[in-house]
TORDO-710868 format. One record per residue: x, y, z of N, C-alpha, C, O, CB in turn; residue in one letter. Coordinates in steps of 0.1 Angstrom, whole numbers, padded with zeros to 4 digits, always signed. Atoms other than C-alpha are relative to their C-alpha. Glycine has a CB too. Layout:
% TORDO-710868
XYZXYZXYZXYZXYZa
...
END
This chain:
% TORDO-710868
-0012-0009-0002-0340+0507+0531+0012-0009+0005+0023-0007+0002-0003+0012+0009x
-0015+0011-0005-0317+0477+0550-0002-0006-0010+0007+0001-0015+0001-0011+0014x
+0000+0013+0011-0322+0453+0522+0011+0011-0006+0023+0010-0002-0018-0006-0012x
-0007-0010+0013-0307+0482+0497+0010+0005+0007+0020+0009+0000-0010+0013-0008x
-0013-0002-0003-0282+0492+0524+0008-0015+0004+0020-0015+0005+0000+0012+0012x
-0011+0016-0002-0267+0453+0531-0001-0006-0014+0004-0016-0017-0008-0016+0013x
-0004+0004+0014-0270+0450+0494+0015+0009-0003+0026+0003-0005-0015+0005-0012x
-0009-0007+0001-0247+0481+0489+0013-0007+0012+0024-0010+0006-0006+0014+0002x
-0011+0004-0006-0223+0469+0517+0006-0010+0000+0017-0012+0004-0001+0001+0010x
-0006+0014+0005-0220+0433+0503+0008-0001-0013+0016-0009-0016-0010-0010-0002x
-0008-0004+0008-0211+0448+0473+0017+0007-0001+0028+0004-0006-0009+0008-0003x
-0016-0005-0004-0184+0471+0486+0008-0012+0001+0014-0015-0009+0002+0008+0015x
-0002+0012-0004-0174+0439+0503+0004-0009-0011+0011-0017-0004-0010-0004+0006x
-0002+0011+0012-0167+0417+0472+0010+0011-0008+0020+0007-0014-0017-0005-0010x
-0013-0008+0010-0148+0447+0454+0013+0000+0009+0025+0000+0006-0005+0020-0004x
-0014-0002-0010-0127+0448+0486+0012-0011+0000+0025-0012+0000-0004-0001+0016x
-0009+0017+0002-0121+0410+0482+0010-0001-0013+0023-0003-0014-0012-0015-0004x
-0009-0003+0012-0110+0414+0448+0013+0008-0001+0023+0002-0005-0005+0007-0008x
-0015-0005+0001-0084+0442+0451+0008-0007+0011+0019-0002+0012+0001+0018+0001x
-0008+0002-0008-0071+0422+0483+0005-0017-0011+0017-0021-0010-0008+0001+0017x
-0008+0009+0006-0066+0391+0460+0007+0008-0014+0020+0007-0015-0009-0015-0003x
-0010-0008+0007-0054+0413+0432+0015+0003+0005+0025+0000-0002-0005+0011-0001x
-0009-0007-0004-0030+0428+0453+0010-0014+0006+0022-0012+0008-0006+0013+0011x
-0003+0011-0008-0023+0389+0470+0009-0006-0014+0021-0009-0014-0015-0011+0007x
-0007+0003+0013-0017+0381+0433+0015+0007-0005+0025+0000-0003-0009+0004-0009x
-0008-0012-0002+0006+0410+0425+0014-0004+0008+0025-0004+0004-0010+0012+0008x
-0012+0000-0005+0028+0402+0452+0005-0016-0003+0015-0016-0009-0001+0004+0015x
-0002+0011+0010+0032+0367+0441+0013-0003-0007+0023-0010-0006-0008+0001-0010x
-0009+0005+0011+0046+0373+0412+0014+0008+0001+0024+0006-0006-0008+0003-0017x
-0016+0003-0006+0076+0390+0431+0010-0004+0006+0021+0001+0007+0003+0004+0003x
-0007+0009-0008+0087+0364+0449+0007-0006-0009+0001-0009-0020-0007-0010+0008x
-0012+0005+0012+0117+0351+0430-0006-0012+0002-0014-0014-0007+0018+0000+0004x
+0010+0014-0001+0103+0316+0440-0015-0003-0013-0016-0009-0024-0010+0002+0019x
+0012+0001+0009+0071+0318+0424+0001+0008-0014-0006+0003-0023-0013+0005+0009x
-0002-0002+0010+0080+0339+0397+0009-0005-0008+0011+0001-0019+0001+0008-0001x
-0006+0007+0009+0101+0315+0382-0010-0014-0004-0008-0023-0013+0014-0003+0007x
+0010+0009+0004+0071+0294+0383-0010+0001-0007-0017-0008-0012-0004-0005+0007x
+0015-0003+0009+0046+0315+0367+0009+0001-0014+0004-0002-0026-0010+0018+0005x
-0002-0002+0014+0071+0323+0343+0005-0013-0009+0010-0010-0020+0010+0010-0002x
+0000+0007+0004+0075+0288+0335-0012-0008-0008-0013-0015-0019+0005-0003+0008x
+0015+0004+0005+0037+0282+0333-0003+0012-0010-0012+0009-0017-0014-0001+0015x
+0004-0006+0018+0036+0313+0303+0005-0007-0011-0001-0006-0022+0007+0014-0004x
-0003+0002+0009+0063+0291+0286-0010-0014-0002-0007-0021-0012+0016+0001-0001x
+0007+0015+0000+0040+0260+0288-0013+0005-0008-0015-0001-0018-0005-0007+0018x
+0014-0006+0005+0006+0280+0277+0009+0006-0019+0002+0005-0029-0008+0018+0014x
-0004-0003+0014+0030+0294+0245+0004-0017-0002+0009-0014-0013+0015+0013-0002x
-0001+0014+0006+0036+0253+0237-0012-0005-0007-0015-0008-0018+0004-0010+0010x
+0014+0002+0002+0005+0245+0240-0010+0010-0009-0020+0006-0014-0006-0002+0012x
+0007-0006+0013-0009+0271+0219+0006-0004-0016+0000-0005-0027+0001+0018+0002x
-0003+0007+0016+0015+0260+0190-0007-0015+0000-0015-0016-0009+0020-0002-0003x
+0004+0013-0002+0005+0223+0197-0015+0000-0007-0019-0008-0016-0001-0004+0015x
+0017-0004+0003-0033+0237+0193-0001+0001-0017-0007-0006-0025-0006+0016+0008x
-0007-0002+0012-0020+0251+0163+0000-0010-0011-0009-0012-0020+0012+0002+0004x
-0004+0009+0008-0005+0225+0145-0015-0013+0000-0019-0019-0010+0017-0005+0008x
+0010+0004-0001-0035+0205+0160-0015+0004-0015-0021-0003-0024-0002+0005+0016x
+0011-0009+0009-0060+0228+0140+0004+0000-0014-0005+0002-0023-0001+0016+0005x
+0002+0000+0017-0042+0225+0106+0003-0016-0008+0003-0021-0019+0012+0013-0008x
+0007+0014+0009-0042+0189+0105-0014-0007+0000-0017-0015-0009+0008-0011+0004x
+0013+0006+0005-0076+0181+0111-0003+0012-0011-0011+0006-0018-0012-0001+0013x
+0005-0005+0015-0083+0206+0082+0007-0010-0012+0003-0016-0022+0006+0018-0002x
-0006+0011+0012-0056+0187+0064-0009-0013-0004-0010-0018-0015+0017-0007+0005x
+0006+0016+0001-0077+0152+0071-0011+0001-0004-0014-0008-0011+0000-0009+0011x
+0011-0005+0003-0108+0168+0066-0001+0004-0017-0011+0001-0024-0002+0011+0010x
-0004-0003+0019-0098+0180+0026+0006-0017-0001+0003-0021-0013+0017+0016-0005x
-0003+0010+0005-0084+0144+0025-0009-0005-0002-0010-0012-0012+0006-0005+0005x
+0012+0010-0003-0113+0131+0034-0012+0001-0015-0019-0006-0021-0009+0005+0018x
+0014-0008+0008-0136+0153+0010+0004-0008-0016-0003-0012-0025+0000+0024+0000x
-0011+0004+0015-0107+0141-0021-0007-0018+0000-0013-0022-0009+0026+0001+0005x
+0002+0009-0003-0114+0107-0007-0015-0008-0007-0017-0017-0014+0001+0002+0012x
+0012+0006-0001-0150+0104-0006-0007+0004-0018-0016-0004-0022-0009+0007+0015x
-0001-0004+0012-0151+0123-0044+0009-0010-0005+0008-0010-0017+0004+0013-0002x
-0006+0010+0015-0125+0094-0058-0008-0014+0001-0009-0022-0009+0019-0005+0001x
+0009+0012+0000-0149+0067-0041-0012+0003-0007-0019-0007-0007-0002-0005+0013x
+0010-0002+0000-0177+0083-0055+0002-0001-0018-0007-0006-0024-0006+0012+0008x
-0006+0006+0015-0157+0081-0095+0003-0017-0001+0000-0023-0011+0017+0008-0002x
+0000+0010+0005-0149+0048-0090-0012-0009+0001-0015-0019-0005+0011-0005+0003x
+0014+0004-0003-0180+0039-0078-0008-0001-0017-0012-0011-0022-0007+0013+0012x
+0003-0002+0014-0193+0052-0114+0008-0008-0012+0002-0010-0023+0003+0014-0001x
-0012+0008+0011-0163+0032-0134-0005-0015+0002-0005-0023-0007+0020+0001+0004x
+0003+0010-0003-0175+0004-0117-0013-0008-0010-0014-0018-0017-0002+0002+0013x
+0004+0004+0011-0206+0005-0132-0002-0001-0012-0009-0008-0018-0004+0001+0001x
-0005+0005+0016-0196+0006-0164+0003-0013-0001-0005-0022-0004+0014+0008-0006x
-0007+0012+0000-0174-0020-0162-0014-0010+0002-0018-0016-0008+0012-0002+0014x
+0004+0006-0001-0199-0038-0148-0019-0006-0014-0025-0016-0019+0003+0003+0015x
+0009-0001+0013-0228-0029-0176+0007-0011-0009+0001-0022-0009-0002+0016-0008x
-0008+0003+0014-0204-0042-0204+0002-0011+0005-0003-0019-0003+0013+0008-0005x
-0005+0017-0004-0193-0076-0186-0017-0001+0002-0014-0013+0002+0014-0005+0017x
+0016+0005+0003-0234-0081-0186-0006+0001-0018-0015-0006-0022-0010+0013+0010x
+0006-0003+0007-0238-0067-0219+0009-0007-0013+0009+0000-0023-0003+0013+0003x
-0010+0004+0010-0213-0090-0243-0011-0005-0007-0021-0011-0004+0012-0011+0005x
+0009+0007+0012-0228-0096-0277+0002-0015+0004+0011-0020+0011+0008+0004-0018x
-0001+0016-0002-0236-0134-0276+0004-0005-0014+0009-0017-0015-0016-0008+0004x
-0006+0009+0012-0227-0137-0314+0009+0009-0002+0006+0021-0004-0008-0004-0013x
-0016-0012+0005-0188-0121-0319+0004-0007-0015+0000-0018-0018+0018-0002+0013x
-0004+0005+0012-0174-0128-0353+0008-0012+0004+0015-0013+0014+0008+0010-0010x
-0007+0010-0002-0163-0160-0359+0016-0001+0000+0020+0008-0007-0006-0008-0009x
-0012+0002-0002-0123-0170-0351+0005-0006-0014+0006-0018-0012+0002-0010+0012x
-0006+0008+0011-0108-0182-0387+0014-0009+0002+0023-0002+0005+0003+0011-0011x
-0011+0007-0002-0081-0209-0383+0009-0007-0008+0007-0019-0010-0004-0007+0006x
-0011+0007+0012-0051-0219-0409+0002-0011+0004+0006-0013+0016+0013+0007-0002x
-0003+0014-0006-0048-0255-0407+0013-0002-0011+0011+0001-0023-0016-0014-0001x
-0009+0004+0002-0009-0267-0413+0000-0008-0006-0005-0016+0002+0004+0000+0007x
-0002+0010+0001-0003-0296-0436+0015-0002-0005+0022+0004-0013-0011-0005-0006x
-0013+0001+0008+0027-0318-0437+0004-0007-0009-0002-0017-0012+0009-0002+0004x
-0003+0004+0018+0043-0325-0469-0006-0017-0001-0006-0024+0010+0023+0000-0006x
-0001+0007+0001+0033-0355-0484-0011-0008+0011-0012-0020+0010+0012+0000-0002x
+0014+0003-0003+0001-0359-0461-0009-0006-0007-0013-0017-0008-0005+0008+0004x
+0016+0000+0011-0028-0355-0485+0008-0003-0012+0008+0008-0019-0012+0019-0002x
-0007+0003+0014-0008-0369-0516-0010-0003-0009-0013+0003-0020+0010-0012+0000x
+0009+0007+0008-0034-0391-0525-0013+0006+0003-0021+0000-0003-0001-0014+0003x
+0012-0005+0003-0063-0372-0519-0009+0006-0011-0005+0015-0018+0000+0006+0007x
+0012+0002+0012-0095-0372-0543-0001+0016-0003+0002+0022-0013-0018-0009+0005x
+0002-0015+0003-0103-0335-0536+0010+0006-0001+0020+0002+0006-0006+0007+0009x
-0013-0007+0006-0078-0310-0553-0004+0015+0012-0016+0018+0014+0000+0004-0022x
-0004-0007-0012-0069-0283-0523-0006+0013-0006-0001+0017-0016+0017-0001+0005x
+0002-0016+0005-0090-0247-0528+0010+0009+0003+0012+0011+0015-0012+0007+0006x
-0011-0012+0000-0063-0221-0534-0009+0011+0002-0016+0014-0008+0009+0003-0013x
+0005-0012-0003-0077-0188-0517+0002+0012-0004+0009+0018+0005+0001+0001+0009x
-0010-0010+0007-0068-0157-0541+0001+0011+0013-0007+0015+0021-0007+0006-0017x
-0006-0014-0012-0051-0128-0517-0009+0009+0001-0015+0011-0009+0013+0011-0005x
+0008-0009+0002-0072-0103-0506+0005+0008-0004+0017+0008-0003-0005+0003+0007x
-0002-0008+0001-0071-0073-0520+0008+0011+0004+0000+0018-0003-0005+0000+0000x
-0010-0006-0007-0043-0046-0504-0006+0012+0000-0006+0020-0009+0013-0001-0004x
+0011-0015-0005-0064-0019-0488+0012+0012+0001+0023+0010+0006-0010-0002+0022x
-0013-0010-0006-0043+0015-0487-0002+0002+0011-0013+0001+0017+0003+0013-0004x
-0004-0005-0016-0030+0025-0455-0011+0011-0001-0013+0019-0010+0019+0007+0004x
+0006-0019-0005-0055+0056-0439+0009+0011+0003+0020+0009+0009-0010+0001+0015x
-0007-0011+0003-0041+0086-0441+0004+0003+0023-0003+0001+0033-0014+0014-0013x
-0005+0002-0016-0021+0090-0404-0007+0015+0004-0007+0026-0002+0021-0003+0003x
+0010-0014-0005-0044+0113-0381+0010+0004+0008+0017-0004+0014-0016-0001+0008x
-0009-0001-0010-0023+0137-0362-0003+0001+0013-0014+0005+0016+0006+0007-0002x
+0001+0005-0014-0020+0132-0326-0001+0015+0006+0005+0024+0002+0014-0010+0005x
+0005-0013-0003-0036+0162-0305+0009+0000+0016+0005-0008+0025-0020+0001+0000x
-0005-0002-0014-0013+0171-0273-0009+0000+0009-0017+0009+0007+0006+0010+0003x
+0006-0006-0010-0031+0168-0241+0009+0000+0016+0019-0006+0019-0013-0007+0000x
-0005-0004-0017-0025+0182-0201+0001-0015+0006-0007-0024+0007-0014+0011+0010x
-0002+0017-0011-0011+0150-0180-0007+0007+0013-0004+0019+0015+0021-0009+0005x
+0008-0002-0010-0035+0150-0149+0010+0001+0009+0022-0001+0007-0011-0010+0002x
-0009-0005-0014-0022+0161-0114+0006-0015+0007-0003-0023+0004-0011+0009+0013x
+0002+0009-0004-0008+0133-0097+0001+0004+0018+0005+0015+0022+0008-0010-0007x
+0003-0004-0018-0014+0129-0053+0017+0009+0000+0017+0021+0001-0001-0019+0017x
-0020-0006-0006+0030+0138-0049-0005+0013-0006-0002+0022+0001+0020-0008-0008x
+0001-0016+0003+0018+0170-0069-0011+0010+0006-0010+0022+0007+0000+0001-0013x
+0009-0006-0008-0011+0177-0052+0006+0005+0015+0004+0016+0019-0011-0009+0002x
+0000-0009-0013+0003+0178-0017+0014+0007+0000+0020+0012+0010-0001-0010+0015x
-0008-0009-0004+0031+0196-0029+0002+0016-0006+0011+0024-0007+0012-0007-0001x
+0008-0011+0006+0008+0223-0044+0003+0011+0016+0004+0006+0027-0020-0007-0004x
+0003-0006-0015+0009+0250-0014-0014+0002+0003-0024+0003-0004+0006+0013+0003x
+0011-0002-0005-0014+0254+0010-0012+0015-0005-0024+0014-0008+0005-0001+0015x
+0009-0010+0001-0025+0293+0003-0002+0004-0020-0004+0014-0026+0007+0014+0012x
+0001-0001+0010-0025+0284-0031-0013-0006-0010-0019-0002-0020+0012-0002-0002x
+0012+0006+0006-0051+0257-0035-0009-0001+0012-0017-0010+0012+0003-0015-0008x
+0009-0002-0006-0069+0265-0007-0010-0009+0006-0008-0014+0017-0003+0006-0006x
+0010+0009-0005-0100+0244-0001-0001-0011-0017-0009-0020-0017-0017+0011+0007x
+0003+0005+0011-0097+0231-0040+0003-0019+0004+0012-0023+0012+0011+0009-0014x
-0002+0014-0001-0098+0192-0040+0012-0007-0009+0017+0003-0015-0013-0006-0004x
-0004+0009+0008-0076+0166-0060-0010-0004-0015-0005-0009-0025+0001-0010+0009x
+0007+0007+0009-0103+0157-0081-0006+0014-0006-0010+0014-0018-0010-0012+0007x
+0011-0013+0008-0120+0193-0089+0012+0000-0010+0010-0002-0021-0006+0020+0010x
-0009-0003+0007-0083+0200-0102+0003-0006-0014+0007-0001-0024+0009-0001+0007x
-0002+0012+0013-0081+0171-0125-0011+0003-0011-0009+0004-0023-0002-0017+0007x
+0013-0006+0009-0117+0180-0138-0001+0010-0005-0012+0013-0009-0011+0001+0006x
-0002-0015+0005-0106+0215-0150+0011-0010-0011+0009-0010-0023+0008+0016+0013x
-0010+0004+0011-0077+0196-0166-0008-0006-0011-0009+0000-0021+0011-0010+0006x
+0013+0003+0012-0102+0175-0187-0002+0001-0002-0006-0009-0009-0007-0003-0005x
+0008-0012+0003-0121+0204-0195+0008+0008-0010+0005+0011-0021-0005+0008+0013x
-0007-0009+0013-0094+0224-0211+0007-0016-0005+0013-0009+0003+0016+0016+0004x
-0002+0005+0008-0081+0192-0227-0013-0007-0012-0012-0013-0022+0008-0007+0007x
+0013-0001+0012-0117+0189-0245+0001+0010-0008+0000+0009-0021-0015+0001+0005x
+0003-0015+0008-0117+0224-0254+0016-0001-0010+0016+0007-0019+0000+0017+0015x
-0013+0000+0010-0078+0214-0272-0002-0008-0009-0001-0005-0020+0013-0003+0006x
+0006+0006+0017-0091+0187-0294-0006+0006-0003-0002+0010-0014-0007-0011-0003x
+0009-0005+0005-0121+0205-0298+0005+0015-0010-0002+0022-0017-0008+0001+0013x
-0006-0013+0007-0101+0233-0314+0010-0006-0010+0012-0002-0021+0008+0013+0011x
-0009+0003+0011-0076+0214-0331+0001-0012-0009+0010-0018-0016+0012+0002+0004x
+0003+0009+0014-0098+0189-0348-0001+0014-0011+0007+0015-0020-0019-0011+0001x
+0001-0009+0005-0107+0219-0364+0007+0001-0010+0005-0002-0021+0000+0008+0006x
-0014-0007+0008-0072+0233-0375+0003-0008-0004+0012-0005-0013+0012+0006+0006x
-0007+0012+0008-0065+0197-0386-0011-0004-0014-0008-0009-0025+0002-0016+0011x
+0005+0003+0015-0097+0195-0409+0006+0008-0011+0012+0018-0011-0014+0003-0001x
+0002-0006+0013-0097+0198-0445-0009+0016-0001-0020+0017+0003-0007-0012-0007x
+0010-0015+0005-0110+0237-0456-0009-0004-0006-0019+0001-0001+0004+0011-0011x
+0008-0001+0005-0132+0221-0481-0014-0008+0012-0025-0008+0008+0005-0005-0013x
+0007+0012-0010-0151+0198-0453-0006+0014+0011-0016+0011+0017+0016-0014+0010x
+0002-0007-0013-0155+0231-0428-0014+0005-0005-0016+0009-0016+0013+0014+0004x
+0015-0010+0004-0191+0245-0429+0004+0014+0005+0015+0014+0010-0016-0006+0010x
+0002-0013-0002-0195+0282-0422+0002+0001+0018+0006+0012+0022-0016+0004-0008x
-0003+0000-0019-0191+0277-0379+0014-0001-0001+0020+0009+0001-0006-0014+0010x
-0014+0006-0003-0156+0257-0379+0011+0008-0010+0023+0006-0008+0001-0016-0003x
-0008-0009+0008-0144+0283-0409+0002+0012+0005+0012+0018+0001-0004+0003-0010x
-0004-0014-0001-0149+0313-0393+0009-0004+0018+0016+0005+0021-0018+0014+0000x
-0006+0003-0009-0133+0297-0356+0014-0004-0006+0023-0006+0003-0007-0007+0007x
-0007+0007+0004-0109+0283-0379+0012+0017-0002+0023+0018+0004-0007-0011-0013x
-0006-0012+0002-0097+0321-0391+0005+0001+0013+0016+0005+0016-0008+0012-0007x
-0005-0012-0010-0097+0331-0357+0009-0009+0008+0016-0004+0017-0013+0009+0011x
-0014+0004-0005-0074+0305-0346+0014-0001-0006+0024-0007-0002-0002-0012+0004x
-0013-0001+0005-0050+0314-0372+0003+0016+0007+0014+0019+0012+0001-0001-0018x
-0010-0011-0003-0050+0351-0362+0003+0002+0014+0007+0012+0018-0003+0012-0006x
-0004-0001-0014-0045+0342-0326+0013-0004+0000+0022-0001+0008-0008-0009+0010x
-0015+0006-0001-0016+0325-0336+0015+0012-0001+0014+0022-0008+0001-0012-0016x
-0009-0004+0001+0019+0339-0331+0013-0005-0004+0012-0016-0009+0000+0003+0007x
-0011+0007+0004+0057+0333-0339+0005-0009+0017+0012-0019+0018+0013+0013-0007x
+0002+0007-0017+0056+0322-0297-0007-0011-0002-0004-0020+0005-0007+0008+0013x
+0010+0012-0005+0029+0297-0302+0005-0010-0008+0002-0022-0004-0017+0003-0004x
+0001+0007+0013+0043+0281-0336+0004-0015+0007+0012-0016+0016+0010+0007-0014x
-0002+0012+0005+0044+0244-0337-0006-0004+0019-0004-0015+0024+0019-0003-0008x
+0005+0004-0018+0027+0246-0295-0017-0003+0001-0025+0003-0006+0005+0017+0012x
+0011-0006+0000-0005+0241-0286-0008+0007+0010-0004+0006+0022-0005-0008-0002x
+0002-0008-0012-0023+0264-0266-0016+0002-0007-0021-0002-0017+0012+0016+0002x
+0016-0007+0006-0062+0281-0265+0000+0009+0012+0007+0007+0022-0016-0012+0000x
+0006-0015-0008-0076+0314-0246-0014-0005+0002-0020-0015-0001+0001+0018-0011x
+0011+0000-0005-0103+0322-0232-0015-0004-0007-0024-0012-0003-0001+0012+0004x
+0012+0006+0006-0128+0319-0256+0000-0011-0003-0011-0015-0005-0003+0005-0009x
+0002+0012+0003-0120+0287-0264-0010-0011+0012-0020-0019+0010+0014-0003-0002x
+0004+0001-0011-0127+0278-0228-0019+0000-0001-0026-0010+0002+0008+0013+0008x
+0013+0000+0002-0162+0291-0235-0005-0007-0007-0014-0014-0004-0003+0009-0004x
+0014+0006+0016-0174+0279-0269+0005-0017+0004-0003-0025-0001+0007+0008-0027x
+0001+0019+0002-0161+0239-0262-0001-0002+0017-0009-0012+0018+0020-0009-0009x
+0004+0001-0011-0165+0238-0225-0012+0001+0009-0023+0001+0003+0005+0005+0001x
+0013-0003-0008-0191+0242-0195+0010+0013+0013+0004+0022+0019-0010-0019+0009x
-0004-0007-0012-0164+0260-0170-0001+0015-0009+0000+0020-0020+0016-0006+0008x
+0003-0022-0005-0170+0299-0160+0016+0004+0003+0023+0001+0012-0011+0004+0023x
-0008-0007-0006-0141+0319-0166+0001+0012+0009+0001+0024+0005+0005+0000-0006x
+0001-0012-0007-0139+0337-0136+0013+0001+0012+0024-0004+0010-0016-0001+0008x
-0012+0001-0006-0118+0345-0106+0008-0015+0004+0020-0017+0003-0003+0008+0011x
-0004+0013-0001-0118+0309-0096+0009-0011-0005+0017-0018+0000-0006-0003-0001x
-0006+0005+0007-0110+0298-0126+0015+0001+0000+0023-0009+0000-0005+0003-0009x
-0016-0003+0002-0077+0316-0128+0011-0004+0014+0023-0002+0016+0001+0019-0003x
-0007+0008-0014-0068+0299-0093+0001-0011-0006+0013-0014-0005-0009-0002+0014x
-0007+0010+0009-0066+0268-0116+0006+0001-0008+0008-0009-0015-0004-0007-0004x
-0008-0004+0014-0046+0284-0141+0010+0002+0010+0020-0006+0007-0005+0013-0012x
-0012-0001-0005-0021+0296-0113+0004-0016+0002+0013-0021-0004+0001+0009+0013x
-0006+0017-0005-0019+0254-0097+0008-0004-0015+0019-0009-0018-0018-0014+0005x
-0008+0009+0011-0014+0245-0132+0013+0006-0007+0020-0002-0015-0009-0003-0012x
-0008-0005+0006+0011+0268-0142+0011-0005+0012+0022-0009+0009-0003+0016-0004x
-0007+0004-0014+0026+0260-0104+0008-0018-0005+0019-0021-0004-0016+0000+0015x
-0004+0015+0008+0026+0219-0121+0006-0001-0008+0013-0011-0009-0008-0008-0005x
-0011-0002+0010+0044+0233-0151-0011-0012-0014-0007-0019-0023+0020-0009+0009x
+0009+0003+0011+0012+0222-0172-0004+0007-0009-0007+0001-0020-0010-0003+0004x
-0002-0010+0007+0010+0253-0189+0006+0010+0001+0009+0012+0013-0008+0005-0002x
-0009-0010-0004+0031+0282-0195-0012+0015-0007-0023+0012-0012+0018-0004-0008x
+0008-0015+0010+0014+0320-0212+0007+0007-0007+0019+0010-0003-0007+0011+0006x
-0006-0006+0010+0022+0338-0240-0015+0012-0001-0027+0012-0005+0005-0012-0015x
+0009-0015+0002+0007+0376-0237+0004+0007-0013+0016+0007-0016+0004+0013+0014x
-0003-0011+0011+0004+0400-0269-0012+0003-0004-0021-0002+0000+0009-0005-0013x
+0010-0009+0005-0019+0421-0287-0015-0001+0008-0027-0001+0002-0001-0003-0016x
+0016+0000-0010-0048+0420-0259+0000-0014+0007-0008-0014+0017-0018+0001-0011x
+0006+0009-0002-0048+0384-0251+0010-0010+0004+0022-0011+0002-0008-0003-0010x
-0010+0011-0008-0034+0356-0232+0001-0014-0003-0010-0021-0001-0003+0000+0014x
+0006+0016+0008-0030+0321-0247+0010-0005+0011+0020-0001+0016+0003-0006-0020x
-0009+0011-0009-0021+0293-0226+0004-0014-0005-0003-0024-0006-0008-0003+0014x
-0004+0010+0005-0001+0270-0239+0002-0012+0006+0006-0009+0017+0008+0002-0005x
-0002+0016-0004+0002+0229-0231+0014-0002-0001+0019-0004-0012-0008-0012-0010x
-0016+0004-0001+0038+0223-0220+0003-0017+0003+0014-0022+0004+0008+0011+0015x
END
């Protein structure tokens, strides 16, 4: 029963202390004196919270640098070995160098052997000129960081570029097509072939562009919400523009 009553009275005791520095507090902050000091120490805690601030979105900034970083060392890393396969892997026999040897007049006058005259070769026709397939110019860093922030989000430098390469497969891949010969098309590239005339419009003429499905059938990317977060950056780069009509959205290569 004393334990549990000097427990209760140490208790009181500690709430008492409190409202007496509460109240010690309290008066404080009406002393013209000291309230010009606390209210100096709120404008110091609002600095330092922007500071924190600004703190907090550049290590995110260095941290996405870093991720861009360690993804372009990890590409050239890969180029490398190439490069380096191929400088190991040089045929040892290349076609021989042919050399015109000069003579001047009146050199070989007297010579026994009469000089072999080489008849012209032949005059191959020219190949028929293939036409040249537009593609997306890749992002470069000045356009990356002046992509906004709540626009590309956590997306990298390098994922961005790899969507770009992706629809520029899927644009040759559609307009070898439209450039073959009809008689050459098998029964696949004839019937994609129709459906890239009736996608076409008086907006698209002489542009190139592809939709969604194209995306699908020559590609590996998922069009999904994601996706269309790299369709805004690139429309943002001025890499594509859209042309909407009868259901469907083509995105043309500007």
């Amino acid at each position: 029963m004393a334990s549990d009553l000097e427990q209760l009275c140490s208790h009181v005791s500690e709430k008492i202390g409190n409202i007496k520095k509460t109240l010690s507090l309290r008066n404080c902050g009406q002393e013209p004196t000291l309230k010009t000091i606390l209210n100096k120490i709120g404008d110091e805690i609002i600095v330092v919270n922007e500071l924190l601030n600004k703190l907090e979105l550049e290590i995110q900034y260095q941290e996405q640098t870093n991720i861009s970083l360690k993804e372009l060392c990890e590409s050239l890393e890969e180029d490398y070995k190439d490069v380096k396969h191929l400088e190991e892997n040089i045929p040892s026999h290349l076609p021989p160098v042919t050399v015109t040897q000069s003579f001047e007049k009146g050199s070989d006058a007297d010579s026994e052997e009469p000089l072999k005259v080489e008849e012209p070769a032949p005059i191959k026709k020219p190949p028929k000129e293939q036409r040249s397939i537009k593609e997306m110019p890749f992002i470069t860093c000045d356009e990356f960081n002046g992509i906004p922030a709540y626009m590309k989000s956590r997306l990298t430098y390098c994922k961005i570029n790899e969507v770009i390469k992706e629809i520029n497969k899927a644009v040759i891949s559609k307009y070898k097509i439209v450039h073959q010969p009809k008689k050459s098309m098998n029964s696949v590239a004839r019937n994609l072939y129709h459906r890239f005339m009736d996608e076409e419009t008086k907006d698209t003429k002489g542009h190139y562009f592809i939709v969604e499905a194209d995306i699908k059938e020559f590609t590996t990317l998922k069009v999904d919400k994601k996706f269309h977060v790299f369709l805004n950056i690139l429309r943002h780069c001025r890499r594509l523009s859209e042309v909407r009509g009868g259901g469907l959205t083509r995105y043309v290569i500007t």
